[in-house]
C-alpha positions in Angstrom: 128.0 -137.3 100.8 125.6 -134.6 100.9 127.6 -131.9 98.5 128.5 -135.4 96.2 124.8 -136.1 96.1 123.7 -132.2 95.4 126.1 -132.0 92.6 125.3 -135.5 90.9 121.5 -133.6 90.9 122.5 -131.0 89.6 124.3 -132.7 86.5 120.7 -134.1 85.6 118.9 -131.1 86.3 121.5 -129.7 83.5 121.0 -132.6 81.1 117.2 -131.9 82.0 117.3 -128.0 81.4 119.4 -128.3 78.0 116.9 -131.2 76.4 113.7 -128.7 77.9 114.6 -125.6 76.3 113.5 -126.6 72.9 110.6 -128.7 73.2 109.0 -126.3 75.8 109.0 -123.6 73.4 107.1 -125.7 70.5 104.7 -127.7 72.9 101.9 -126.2 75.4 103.3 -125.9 78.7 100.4 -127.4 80.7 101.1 -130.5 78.4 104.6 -130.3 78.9 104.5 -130.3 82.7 102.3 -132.7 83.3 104.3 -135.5 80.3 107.5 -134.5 82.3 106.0 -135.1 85.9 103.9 -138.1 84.8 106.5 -140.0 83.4 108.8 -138.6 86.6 106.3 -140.3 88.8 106.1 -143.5 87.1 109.9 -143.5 87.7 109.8 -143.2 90.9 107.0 -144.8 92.1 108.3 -148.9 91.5 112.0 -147.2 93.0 110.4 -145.9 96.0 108.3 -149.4 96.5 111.2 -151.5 95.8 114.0 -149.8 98.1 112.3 -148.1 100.2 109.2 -150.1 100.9 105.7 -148.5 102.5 106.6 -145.8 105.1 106.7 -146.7 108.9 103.7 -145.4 110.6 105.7 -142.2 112.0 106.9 -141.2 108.7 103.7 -140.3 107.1 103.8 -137.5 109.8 106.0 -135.7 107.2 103.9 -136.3 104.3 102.3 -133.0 104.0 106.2 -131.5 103.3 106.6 -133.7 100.6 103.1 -132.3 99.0 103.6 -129.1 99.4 107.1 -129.0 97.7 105.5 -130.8 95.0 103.1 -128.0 94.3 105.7 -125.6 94.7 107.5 -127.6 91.8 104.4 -127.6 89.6 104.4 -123.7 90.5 108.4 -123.2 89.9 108.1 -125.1 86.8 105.5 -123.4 84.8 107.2 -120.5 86.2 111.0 -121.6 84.2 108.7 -122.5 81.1 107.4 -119.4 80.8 110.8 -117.6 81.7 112.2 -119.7 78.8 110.0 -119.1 76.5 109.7 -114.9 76.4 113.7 -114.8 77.2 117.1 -116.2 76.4 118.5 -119.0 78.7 121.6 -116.7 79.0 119.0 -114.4 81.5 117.4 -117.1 82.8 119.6 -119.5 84.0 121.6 -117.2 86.4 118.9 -116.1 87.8 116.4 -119.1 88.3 120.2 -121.1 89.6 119.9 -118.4 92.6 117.3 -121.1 93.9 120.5 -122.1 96.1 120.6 -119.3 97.1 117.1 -118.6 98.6 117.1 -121.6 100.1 120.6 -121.3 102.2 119.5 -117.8 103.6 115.9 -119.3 104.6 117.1 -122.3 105.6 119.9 -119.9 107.8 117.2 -117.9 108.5 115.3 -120.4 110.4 117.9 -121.0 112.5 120.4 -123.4 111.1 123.6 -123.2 112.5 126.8 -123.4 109.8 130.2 -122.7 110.3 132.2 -119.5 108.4 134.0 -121.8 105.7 130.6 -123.2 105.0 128.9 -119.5 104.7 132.1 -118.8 102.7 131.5 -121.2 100.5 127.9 -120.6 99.6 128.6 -116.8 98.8 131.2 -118.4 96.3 129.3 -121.0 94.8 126.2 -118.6 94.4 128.4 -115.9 93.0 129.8 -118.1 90.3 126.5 -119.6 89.1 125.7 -115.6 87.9 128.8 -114.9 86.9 129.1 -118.5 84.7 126.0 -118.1 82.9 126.6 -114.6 82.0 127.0 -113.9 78.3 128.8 -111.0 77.3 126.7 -108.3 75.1 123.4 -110.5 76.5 121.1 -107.2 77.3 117.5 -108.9 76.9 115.4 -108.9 80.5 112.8 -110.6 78.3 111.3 -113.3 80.8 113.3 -112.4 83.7 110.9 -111.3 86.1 109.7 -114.9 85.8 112.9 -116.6 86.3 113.4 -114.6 89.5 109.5 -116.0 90.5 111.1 -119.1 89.6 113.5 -119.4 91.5 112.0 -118.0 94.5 109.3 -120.6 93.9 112.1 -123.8 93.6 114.1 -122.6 96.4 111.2 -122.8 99.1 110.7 -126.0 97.8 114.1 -126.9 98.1 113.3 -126.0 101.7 110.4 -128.1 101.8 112.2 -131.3 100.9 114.4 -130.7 103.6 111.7 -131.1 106.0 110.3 -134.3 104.6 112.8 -136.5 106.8 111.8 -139.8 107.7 110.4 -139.9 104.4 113.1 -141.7 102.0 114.3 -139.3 98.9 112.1 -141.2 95.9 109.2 -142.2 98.5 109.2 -138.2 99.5 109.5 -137.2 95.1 106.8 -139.9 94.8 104.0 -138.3 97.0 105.4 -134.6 95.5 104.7 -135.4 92.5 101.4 -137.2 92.9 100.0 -134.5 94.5 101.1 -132.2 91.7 99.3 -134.1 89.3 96.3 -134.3 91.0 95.9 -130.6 90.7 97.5 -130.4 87.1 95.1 -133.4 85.7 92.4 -130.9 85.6 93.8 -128.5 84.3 95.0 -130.2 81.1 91.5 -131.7 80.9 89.8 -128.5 80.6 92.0 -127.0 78.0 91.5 -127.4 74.3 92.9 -130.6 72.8 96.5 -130.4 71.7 98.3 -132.7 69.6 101.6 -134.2 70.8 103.9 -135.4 68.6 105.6 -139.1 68.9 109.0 -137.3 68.9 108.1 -135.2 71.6 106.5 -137.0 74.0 109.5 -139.4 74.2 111.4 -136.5 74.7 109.6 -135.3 77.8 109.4 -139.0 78.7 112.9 -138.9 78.6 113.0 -135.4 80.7 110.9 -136.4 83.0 113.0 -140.3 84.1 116.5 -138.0 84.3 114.8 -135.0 86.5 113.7 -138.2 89.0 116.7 -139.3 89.1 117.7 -135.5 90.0 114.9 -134.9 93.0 115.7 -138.5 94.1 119.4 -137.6 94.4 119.3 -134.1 95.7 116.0 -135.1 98.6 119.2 -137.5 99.5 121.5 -134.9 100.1 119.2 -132.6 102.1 118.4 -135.6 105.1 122.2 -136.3 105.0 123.2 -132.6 105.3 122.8 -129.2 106.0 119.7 -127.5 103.3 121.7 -124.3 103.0 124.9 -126.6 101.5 122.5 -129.3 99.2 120.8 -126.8 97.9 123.1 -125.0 96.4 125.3 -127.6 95.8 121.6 -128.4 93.7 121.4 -125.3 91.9 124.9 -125.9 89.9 122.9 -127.3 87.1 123.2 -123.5 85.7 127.2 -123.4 86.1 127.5 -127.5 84.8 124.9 -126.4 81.8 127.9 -124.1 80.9 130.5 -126.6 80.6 128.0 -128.8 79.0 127.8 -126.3 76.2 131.6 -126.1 75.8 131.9 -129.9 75.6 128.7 -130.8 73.1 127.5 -127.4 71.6 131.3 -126.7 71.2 130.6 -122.9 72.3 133.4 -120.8 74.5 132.7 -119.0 77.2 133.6 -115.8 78.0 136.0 -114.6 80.6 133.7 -113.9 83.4 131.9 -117.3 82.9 135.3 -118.8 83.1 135.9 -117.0 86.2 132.1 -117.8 86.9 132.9 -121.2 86.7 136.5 -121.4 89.5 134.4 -119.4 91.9 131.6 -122.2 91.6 134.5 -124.9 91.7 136.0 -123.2 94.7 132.6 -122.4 96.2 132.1 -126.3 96.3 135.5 -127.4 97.5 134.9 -125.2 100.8 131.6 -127.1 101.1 133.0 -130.4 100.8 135.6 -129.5 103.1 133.5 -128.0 105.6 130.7 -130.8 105.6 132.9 -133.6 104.4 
């Protein structure tokens, strides 16, 4: 359950990243975090109220995880806009999808005990997000020294979620997100005013409902499983944003994405085997 849960997030997070890249780099990225974590919230709020109900008395104990991953999410993100924004995706992506990566070793780190096939599996999976976003020729570093911010940045957070157990998955996203916004409300107050297009902010609506559905999913897999295996079962949105791009964009990947790409496969099947 736990690498079935990771991976469904990680589909959404690549539906997310492939609507973001465009409207992040035409709209101010203050205004596009807080549309996409406002709208997030009112997503998750009503689900967290309606199946999960008001937190036992104990659980609130663990409150203070699920806050701090949600600044560390308001950090990561404006982190990825940025990365976006100065570089190609090509850079990026393989290098904020090491967020999986950062997490398993801290989450090892801290003492987590997993077996070889799982440890295995990990090395495979992370090895295989690079080596499936790579493009062949691509030499820009443009915006990379954000994305590997980024992903530092998303990967403690992943680490953070993992902590928030009692807490259920949209109740623990709910109060992450809450306490992003009130630090980001601010901040967008104080800054000149910007116009919004119609368009746009239904877009970001849009963004923002699918990457709920994303946290909800993956905070799921890490109180059902190991951290080290949901999050990078999580941070396959890079390798699935590959595929995506065969199927819709209709481009073709090169042969080390391809071989990118049956690493990442393999990677997984060791992890679903391992913590099945």
């Amino acid at each position: 359950m736990t690498v079935a849960l990771g991976l469904g997030a990680a589909v959404a997070w690549a539906i997310v990243n492939l609507w973001l890249v465009t409207v992040s780099r035409r709209v101010d990225i203050a205004v596009t975090t807080l549309a996409v974590l406002a709208s997030s919230t009112v997503v998750t709020l009503p689900l967290a109220l309606a199946f999960e109900g008001v937190p036992v008395a104990g659980a609130w104990s663990h409150a203070p995880a699920a806050a701090a991953a949600g600044l560390l999410e308001l950090a990561g993100f404006g982190f990825y806009i940025l990365a976006i924004r100065r570089g190609t995706l090509a850079v990026v992506a393989p290098l904020v999808g090491l967020e999986g990566g950062i997490a398993a070793l801290v989450a090892i780190a801290g003492g987590e005990q997993v077996g070889a096939a799982v440890v295995v599996g990990i090395v495979l999976a992370v090895v295989g997000t690079s080596l499936s976003c790579a493009e062949r020729g691509e030499r820009r570093a443009s915006g990379a020294g954000w994305a590997i911010l980024a992903g530092g940045v998303f990967g403690l957070m992943f680490v953070m979620y993992g902590l928030t157990d009692p807490l259920e998955p949209f109740t623990a996203v709910t109060i992450g997100r809450f306490c992003a916004l009130v630090v980001l409300v601010p901040i967008v107050l104080r800054r000149p005013a910007v116009t919004l297009p119609r368009a746009d902010l239904w877009r970001l609506s849009a963004i923002g409902a699918v990457d709920a559905v994303a946290f909800g999913a993956f905070v799921a897999a890490v109180d059902r499983g190991p951290v080290s295996v949901a999050s990078v079962c999580g941070a396959q949105f890079a390798t699935i944003s590959v595929v995506l791009s065969v199927i819709f964009l209709r481009e073709r990947p090169a042969r080390v994405q391809i071989a990118g790409i049956v690493l990442t496969l393999t990677g997984t099947t060791l992890l679903a085997a391992a913590t099945g």
